[in-house]
Structures are given as structure tokens and as C-alpha cells.
C-alpha positions as CSV (number, residue, x, y, z in Angstrom):
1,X,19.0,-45.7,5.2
2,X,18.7,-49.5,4.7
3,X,20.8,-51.7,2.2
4,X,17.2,-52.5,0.1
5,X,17.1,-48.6,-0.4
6,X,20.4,-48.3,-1.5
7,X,20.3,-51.2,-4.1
8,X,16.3,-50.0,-5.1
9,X,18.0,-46.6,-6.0
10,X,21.4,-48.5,-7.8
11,X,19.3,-50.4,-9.6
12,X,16.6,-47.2,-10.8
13,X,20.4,-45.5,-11.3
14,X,21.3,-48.1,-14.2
15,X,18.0,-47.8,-15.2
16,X,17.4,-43.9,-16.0
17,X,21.5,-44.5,-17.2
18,X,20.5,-46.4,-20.3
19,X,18.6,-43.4,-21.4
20,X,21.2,-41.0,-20.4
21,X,23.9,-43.5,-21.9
22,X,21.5,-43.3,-25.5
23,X,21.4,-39.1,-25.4
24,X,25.1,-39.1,-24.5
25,X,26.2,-42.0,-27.9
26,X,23.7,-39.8,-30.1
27,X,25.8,-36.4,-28.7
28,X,29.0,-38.3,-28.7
29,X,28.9,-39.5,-32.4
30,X,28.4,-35.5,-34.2
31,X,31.3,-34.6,-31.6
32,X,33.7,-37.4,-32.7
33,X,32.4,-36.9,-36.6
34,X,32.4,-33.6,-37.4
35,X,33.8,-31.6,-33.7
36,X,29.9,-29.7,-33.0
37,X,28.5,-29.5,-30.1
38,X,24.6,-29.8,-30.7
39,X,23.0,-28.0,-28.0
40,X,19.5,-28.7,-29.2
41,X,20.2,-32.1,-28.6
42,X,17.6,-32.1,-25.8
43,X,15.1,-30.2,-28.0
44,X,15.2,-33.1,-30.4
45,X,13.9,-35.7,-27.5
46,X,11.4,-33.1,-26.5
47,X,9.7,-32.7,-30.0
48,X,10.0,-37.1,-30.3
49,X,8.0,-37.0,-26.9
50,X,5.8,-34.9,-28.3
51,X,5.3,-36.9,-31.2
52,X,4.9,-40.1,-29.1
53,X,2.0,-38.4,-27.6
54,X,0.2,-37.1,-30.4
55,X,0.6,-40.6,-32.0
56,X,-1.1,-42.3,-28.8
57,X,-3.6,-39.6,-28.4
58,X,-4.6,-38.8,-32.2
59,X,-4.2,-42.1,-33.7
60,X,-4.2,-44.4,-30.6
61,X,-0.4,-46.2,-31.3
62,X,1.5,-47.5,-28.2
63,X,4.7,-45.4,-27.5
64,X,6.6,-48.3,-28.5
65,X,4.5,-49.4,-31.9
66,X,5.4,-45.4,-32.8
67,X,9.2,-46.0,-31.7
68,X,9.9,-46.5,-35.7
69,X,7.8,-43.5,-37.3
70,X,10.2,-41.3,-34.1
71,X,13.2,-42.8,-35.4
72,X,12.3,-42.5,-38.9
73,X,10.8,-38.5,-38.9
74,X,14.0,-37.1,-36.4
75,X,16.1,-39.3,-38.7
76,X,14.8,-36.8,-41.1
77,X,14.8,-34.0,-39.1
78,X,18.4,-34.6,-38.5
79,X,19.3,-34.4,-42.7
80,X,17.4,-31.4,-42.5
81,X,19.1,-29.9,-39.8
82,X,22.6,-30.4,-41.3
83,X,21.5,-29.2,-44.8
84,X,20.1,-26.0,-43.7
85,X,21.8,-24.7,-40.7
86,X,25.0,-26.7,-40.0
87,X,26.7,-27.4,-43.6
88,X,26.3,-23.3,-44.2
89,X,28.2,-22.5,-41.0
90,X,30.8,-25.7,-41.4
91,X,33.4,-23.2,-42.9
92,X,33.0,-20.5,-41.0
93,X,34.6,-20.2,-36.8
94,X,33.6,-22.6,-33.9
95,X,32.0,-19.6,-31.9
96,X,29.4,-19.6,-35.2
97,X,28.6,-23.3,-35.1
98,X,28.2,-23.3,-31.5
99,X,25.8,-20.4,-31.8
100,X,24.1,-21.8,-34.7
101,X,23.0,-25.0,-32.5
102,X,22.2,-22.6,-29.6
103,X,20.0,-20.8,-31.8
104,X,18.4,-24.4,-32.9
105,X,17.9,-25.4,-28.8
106,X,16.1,-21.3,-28.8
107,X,13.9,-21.8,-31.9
108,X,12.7,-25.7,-31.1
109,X,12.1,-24.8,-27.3
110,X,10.1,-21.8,-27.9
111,X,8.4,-22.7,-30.9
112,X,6.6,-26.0,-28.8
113,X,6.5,-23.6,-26.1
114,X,3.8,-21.4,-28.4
115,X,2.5,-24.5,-29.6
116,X,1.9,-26.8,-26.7
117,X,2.2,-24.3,-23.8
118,X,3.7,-25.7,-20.9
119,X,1.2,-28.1,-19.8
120,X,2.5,-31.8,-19.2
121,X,1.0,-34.6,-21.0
122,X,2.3,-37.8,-21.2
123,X,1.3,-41.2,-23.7
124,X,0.3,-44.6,-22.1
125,X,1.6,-47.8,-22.9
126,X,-0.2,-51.4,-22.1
127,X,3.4,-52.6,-21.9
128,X,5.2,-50.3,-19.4
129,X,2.1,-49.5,-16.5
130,X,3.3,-52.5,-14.2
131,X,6.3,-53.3,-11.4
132,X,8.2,-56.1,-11.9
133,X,9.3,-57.9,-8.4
134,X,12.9,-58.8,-7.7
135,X,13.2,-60.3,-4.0
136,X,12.8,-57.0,-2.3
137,X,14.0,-54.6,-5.1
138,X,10.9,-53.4,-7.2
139,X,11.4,-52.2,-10.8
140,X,8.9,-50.4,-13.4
141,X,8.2,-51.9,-16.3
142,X,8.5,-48.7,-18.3
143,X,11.8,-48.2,-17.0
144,X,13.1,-51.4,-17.8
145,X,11.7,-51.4,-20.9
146,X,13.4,-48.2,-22.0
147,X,16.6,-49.3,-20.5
148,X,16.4,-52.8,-23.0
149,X,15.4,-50.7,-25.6
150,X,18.4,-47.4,-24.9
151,X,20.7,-51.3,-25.2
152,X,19.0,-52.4,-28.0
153,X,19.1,-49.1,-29.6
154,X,23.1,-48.7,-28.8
155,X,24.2,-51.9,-29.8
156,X,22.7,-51.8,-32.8
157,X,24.3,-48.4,-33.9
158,X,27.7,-50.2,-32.6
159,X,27.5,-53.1,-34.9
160,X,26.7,-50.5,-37.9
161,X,29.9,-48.1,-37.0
162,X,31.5,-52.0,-36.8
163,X,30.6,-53.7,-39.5
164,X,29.1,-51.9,-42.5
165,X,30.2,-49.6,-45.2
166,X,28.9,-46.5,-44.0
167,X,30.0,-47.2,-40.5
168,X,33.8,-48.2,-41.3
169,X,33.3,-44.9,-43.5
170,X,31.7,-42.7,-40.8
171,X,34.7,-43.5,-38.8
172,X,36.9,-43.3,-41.2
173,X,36.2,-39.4,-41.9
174,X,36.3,-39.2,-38.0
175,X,39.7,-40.2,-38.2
176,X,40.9,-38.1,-40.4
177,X,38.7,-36.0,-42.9
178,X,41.3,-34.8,-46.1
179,X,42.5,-39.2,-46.1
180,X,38.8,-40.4,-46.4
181,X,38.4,-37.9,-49.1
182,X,41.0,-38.9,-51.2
183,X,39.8,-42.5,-50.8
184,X,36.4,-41.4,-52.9
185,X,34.4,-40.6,-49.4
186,X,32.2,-37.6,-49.8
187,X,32.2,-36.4,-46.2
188,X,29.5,-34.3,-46.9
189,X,26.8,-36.6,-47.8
190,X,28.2,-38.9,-44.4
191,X,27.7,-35.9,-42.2
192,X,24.2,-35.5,-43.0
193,X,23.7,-39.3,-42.0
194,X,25.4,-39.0,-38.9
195,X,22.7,-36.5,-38.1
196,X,20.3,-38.3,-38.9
197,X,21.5,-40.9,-37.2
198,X,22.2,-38.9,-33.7
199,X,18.7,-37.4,-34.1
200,X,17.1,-40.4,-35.0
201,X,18.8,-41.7,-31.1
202,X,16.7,-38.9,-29.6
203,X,13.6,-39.9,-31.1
204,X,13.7,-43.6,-29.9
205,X,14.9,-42.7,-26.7
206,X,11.7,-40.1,-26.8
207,X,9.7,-43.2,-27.4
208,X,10.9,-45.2,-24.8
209,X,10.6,-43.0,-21.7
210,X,6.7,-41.3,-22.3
211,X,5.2,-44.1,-21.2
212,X,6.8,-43.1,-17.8
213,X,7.3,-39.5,-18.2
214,X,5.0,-36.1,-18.9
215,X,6.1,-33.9,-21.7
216,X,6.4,-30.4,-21.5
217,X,8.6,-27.9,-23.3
218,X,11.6,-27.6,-20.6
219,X,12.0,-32.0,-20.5
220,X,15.1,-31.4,-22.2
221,X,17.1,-30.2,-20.1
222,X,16.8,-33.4,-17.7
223,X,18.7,-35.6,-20.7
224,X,20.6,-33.4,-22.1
225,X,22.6,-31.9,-19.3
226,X,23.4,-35.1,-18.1
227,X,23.7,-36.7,-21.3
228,X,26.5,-33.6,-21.4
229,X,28.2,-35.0,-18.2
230,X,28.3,-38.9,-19.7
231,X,30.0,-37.6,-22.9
232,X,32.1,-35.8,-21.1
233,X,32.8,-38.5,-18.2
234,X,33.3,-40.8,-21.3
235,X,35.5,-39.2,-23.3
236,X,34.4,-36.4,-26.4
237,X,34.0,-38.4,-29.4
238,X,34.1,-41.6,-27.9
239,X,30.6,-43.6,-28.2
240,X,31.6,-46.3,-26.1
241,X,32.9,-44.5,-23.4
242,X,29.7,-42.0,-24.1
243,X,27.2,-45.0,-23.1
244,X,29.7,-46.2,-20.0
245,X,29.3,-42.6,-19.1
246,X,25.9,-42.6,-19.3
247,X,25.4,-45.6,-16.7
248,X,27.5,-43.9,-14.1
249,X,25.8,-40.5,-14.4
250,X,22.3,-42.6,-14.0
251,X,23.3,-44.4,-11.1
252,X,24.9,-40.4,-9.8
253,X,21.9,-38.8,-10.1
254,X,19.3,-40.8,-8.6
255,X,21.6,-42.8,-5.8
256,X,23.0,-39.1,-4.8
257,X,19.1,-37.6,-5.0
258,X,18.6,-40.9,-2.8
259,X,21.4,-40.7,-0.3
260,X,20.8,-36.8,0.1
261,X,18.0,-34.5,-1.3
262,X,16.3,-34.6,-4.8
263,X,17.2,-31.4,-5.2
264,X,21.1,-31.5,-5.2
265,X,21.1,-34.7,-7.2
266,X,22.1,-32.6,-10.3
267,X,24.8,-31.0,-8.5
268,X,26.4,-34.0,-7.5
269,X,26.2,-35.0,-10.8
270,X,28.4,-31.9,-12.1
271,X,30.6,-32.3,-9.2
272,X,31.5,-35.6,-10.5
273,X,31.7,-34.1,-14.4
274,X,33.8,-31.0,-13.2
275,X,35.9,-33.8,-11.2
276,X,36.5,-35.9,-14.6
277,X,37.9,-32.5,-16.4
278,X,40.2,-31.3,-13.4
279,X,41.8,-34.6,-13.0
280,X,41.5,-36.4,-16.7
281,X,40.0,-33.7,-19.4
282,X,40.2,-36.4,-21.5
283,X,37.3,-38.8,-20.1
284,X,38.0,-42.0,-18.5
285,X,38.0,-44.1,-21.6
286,X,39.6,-41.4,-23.4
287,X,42.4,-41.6,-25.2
């Protein structure tokens, strides 16, 4: 094992991170909003993929022209979402809304499943099929691309939590709910955005990795478990830590697959998640 292989594999770490670190924000904010877990979370990148492809294949759009109409149609599919499945069971125990989303991840997985059956397929993109050189270290363009974008994407959705209305007002019901209210915030109508927003997340970040990826219905489950891992390694609720988190379980995942087999690269990745909650459940940029 040379130095070069070590640094290639760092450096293809940070880049699968930024991806991870933009599942793990759009997971983080409903947790800090609203306390949910969305397990479908992963279902949500699927189904952008998905649309990526059919995009490319049916109308001929690169992955990244179609990056909008993703963000735009899971934005949607996030209001949706909350208005028919999560406000209903809001009021009603944790063990419901955790088996409402469960039920979501069961119904999306399946139903592209019947749809698409489980062949792969995957979009091209004129912009992401190349290597770029870097002394000895070698990175592909599609990767890099998705990691500017998963930045882009982040800092963007920090400056709106930052700096306008909605965001100061997002966070303010995340503080504390029964205060924004009687300030005149309607909680209700800022949940549904935040879902929109966190699905919206999904779809760009479905965007930016088919150029380098195949679709099929089980790719959840290789963002969303890690994505898991970097919310918790973060801190719940906390979408700066969440995208920190995200980095680290990138650069876990494939310098362990590197160092020892691709096939225990996952587990060192819990080891390292199970490690955060035994020693400090609250993340390391928790508070």
C-alpha cells in the first residue's frame, strides 16, 4: 500500500463525502425542525435518479441541465409528502411517525421496483465522462462535479436558514415551536417547506451523481445509511455538523474499503457511528 493510494482513496473519500454530507443536511434539517426521522430519505434520491434518467433518455437533457426540474418536482414531492402522510400523524406517538416514513421508504421502493424492475441504468453527461490529473492523484470529473455541486447546494441552503425570513423563521420554530407561534409563525405551513426543502436536497444530489452511477431500485440504501451515520457523527438536528459528518463518513467508507476489503467498508463505517453514540450520543459538534 503506497502513499499515492492512500491520498487517491482520501481524496475519492471527500469526494463521495460531499454527497453523503448533502443526504445527511437534507435528513438533519426535518430532525432539527420537526424531531422525524424520514426513512425514505433514500427513496427520495432513488426516484430523482430515476428522473435524471428518463430526462436524458426521453428528452435528451444532461443530468446537470435537469438538476432544476429534480429540485423543483421532489420540492414538490416533499409538500406533498408532509400534507398527506406526516401532518395526519404529527399528533399522534413517535412509534406512528416513525412507522409512517417506514411505510413511505416500503411504498416508493416497491412501487419503482414494479415499475422499473431492477435493472440498472444510468444518464450520461458530456460534462462528467473525463479524469482530471493532479500530479499523481487522478480525479473523475463526475465526482468532482457532484462534490462542487453537494457545496454549492449546502451553502446555499446555509445562507437561506442565515439570512432570510423563512430561514431565521425555520429556525426559529426549531428552537422552540409554542414561542414562534405566538410571534404570528404558522408552523405548519414552515413544515411543509422544510420538506420540500430536504426533498428537494435529494433530488439535486440525484442529479449530480447519475452521471457516475447506475440506478436501480435498492441505490438508496448506499446514501441513506451513511447519510444516517453523518447526521448522527454530526450531531441530530445540526446541519452544520450534518455536512462535517458527511465528509468524514466519505473519506470512512472508501479509505477503509481501500485500506481493507470493499466489502467491510460499510462496517467500518458503523463502527465509527456506534463509536460516536457510546462515547458522545450527542455528535461531535453537538451541543
Amino acid at each position: 500500500m503506497t502513499l499515492e493510494i492512500v491520498l487517491q482513496s482520501v481524496v475519492s473519500g471527500l469526494m463521495f463525502g460531499g454527497v453523503i454530507a448533502l443526504v445527511a443536511v437534507g435528513v438533519s434539517l426535518i430532525w432539527g425542525i420537526m424531531d422525524v426521522i424520514n426513512f425514505a430519505y433514500g427513496e427520495y434520491l432513488m426516484w430523482a435518479m430515476y428522473l435524471t434518467f428518463f430526462l436524458y433518455a426521453g428528452a435528451g437533457l444532461d443530468p446537470l441541465v435537469s438538476l432544476p426540474v429534480n429540485a423543483l418536482v421532489l420540492f414538490g414531492a416533499g409538500v406533498l409528502t408532509y400534507r398527506l402522510v406526516i401532518q395526519r400523524v404529527m399528533r399522534g406517538p413517535v412509534f406512528a411517525q416513525l412507522l409512517s416514513t417506514f411505510g413511505l421508504f416500503v411504498l416508493l421502493r416497491y412501487t419503482a421496483w414494479l415499475v422499473f424492475r431492477p435493472d440498472d441504468r444510468q444518464a450520461q453527461s458530456l460534462v462528467s465522462n473525463g479524469v482530471l490529473k493532479l500530479g499523481e492523484l487522478r480525479v473523475s470529473t463526475g465526482e468532482l462535479v457532484a462534490f462542487v455541486g453537494s457545496v454549492l447546494a449546502t451553502s446555499a441552503l446555509f445562507c437561506f436558514l442565515t439570512w432570510t425570513k423563512t430561514g431565521k423563521a425555520l429556525r426559529a420554530v426549531a428552537q422552540d415551536r409554542e414561542a414562534a407561534l405566538a410571534l404570528g409563525i404558522e408552523p405548519d405551513r414552515l413544515y411543509a417547506i422544510a420538506w420540500g426543502i430536504s426533498a428537494a436536497a435529494a433530488g439535486v444530489a440525484g442529479s449530480l451523481v447519475s452521471p457516475f452511477m447506475y440506478v436501480n431500485p435498492l441505490v438508496g440504501d448506499v446514501f441513506l445509511l451513511p447519510g444516517f451515520a453523518a447526521v448522527a457523527l454530526g450531531g441530530f438536528g445540526n446541519v452544520y455538523g450534518a455536512f462535517a459528518g458527511g465528509l468524514v463518513i466519505g473519506v470512512v467508507n472508501v479509505t477503509g474499503g481501500t485500506l481493507t476489503m470493499p466489502k467491510v467498508k460499510l462496517a467500518l463505517v458503523y463502527l465509527v457511528f456506534l463509536a460516536v453514540l457510546f462515547m458522545r450520543p450527542r455528535g461531535l459538534w453537538g451541543r
